[in-house]
KELODREN-712770 format. One line per 8 residues: their letters; for each residue x, y, z of N, C-alpha, C. Coordinates in steps of 0.1 Angstrom, whole numbers. Atoms other than C-alpha are relative to their C-alpha. Last residue first. Example, Ala and Ser with C-alpha at 12.3 -4.5 7.8 and 13.67 -1.06 7.14 Angstrom:
<atoms>
SA) -9 -11 0 137 -11 71 -8 11 8  9 -12 0 123 -45 78 9 12 0
</atoms>
This chain:
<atoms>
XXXXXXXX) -10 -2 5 180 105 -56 6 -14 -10  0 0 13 147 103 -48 13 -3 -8  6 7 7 150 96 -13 -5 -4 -13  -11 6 2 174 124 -6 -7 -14 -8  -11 -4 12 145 149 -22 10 -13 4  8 1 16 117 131 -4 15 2 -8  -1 14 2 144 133 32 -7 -3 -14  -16 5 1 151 172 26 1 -19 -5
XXXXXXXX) -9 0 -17 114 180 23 12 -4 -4  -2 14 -2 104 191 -16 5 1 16  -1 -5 -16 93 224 -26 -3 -18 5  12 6 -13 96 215 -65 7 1 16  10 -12 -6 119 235 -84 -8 -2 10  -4 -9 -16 147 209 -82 -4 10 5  3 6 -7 127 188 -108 7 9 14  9 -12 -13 128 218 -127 -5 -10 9
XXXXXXXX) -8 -9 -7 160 196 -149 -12 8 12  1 -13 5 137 168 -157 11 12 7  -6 -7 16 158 139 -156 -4 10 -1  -11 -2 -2 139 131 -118 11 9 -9  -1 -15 -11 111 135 -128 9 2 6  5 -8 10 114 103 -156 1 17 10  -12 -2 13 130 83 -136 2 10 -6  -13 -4 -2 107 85 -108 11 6 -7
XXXXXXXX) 7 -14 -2 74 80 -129 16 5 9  1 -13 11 92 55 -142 -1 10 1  -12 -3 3 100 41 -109 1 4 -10  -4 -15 -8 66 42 -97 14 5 -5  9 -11 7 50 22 -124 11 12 6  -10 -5 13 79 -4 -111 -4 10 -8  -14 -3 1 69 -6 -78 5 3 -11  -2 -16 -9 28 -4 -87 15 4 3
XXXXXXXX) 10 3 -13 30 -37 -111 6 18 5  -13 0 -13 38 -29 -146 -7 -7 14  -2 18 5 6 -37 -176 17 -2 15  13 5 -15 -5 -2 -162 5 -18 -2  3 13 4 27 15 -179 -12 -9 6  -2 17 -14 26 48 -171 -3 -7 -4  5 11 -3 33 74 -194 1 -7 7  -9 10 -4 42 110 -189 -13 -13 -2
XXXXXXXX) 7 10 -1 34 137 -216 12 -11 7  -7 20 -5 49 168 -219 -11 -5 4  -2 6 -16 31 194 -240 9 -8 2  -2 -11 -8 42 216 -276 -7 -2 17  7 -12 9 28 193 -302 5 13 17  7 -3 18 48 166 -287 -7 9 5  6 -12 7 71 161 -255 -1 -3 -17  -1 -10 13 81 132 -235 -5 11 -4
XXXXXXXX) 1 -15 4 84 113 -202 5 0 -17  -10 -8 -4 82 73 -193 -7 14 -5  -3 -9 -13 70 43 -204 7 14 1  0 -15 -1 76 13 -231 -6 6 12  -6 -2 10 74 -22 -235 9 13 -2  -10 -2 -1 59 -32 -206 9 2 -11  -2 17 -2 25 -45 -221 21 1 0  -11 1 9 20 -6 -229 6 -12 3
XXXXXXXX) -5 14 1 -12 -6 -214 7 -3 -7  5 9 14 -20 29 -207 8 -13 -3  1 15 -4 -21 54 -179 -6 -7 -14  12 7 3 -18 93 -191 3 -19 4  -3 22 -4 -3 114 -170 -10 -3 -9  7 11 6 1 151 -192 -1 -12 6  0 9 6 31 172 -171 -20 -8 -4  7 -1 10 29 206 -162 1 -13 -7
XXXXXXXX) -10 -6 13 56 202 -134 -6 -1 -12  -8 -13 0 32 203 -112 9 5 -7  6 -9 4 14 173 -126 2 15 2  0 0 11 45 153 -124 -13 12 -3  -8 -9 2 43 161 -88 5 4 -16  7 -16 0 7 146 -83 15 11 -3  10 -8 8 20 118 -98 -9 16 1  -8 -4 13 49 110 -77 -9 5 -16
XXXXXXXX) -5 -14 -6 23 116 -46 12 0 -14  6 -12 6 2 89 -66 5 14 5  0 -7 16 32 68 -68 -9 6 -2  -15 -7 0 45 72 -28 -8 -3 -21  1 -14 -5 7 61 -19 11 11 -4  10 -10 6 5 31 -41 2 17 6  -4 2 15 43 17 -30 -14 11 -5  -8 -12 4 30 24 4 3 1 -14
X) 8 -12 0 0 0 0 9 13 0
</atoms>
């Protein structure tokens, strides 16, 4: 149940950084952050289990450089690292 709670708080931070979630069944194949027509878009893989959804979603907000904009606690930010 943590695993769920720590990926919709990585989702609500993707949404602050103007990101697109879209959830879709990419039968692990693919995932992650992009940009077209002028948005980012993050995918989640739903075909993942919750640990590994989360770690895209990690990955991916992590790379972005304004990930250090977010008002983060000390431990979240070491935790991410």
């Amino acid at each position: 149940m943590q695993t769920v709670r720590e990926l919709e708080f990585a989702l609500q931070l993707a949404e602050q950084l103007g990101y697109e979630v879209r959830h879709e069944l990419l039968d692990g194949a693919a995932g992650g952050s992009c940009e077209f027509a002028g948005r980012r878009w993050l995918f989640v893989d739903l075909a993942l289990p919750p640990h590994e959804q989360l770690q895209q979603v990690r990955d991916s907000l992590v790379a972005d450089p304004r990930f250090t904009t977010l008002d983060l606690d000390a431990a979240t930010r070491q935790q991410w690292k």
